[in-house]
C-alpha positions as CSV (number, residue, x, y, z in Angstrom):
1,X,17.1,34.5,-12.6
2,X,16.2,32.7,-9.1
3,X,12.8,34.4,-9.2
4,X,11.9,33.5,-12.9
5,X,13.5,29.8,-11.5
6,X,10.9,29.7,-8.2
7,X,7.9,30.8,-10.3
8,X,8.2,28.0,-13.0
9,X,8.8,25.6,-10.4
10,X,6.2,26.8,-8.4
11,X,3.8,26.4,-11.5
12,X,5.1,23.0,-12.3
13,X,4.1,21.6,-8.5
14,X,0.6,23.1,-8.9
15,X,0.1,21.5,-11.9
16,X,1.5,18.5,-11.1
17,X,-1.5,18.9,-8.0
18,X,-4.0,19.8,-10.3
19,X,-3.8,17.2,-12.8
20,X,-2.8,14.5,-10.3
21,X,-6.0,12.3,-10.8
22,X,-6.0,12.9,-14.3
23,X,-9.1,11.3,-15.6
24,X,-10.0,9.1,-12.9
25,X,-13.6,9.6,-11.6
26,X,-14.8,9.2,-8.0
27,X,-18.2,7.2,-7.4
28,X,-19.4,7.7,-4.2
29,X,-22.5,6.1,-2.6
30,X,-24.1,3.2,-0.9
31,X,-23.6,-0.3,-2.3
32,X,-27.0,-1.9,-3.6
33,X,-25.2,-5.1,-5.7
34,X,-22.1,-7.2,-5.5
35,X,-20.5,-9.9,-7.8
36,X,-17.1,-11.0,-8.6
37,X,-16.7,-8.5,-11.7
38,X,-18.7,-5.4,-10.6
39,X,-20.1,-2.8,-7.7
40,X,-23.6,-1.0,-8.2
41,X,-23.9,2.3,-6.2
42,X,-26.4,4.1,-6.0
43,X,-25.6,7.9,-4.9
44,X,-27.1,10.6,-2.8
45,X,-28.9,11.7,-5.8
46,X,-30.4,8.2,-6.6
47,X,-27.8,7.9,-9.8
48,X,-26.6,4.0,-10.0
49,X,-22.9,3.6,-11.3
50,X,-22.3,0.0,-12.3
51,X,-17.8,0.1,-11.4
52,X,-16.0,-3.3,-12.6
53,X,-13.6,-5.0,-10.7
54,X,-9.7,-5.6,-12.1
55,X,-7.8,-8.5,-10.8
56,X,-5.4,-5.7,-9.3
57,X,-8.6,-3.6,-7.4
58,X,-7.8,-2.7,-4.1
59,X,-10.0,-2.3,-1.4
60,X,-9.5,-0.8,1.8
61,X,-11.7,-1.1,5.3
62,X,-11.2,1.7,7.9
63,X,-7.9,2.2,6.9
64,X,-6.9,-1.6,6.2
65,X,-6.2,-3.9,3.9
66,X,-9.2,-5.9,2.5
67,X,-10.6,-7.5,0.5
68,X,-14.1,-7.6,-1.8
69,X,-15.3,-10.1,0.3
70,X,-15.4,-7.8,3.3
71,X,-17.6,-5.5,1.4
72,X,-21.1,-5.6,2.1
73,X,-24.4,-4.6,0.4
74,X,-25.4,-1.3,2.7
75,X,-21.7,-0.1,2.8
76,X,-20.9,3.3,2.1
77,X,-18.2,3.2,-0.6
78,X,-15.3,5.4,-2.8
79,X,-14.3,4.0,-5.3
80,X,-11.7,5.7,-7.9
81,X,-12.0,3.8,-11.4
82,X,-10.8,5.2,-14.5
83,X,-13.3,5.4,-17.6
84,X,-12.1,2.5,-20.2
85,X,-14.4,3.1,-23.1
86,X,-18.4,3.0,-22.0
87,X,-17.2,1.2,-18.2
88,X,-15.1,2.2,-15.1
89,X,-12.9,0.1,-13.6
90,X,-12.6,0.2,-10.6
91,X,-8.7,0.7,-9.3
92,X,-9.2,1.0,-5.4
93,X,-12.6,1.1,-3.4
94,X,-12.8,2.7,0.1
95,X,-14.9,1.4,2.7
96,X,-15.8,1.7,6.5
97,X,-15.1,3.8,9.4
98,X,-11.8,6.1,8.8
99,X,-9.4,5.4,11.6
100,X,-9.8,7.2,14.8
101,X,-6.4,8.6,15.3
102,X,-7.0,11.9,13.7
103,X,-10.2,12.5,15.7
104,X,-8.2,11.3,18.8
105,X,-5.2,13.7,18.5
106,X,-7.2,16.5,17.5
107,X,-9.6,15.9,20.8
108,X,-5.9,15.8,22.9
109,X,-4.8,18.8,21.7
110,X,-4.5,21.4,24.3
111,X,-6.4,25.1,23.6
């Protein structure tokens, strides 16, 4: 009974995992328009993605708080939107250098 117990539950959490994003899709790229209501990024592969911004979009620089303001035609960009009809909205873009720490404590690390 505790086996049959841990396998369910063990399939449950790697479902839960799997599905965890649901339909959201990830547009990643380099930013080659702004406005107050949208991102265009163009990706490696030269597709543009036209993302629109919700009054509750957050965006985050190197780790921090920011704002669409501090984003900057040229900027490297993630941005997770979820498909609403024909557009994505946009519900978080990420921008900037990720935050040193990791690269520090990995680098301090004695071998």
């Amino acid at each position: 009974m505790l086996r049959r117990t841990l396998a369910i539950l063990a399939f449950v959490s790697i479902a839960a995992i799997a599905f965890a994003h649901g339909t959201d899709k990830h547009v990643l790229g380099t930013v080659t328009k702004i406005t107050d209501t949208e991102i265009t990024v163009e990706s490696q592969t030269k597709d543009v993605q036209v993302v629109k911004i919700a009054p509750d979009t957050s965006f985050v620089k190197s780790g921090a708080s920011a704002t669409i303001k501090d984003l900057k035609v040229g900027d490297r960009v993630v941005i997770h939107a979820k498909p609403v009809g024909s557009d994505l909205i946009a519900h978080e873009v990420r921008f900037g250098k990720m935050p040193t720490a990791a690269a520090g404590s990995a680098a301090t690390k004695p071998q």
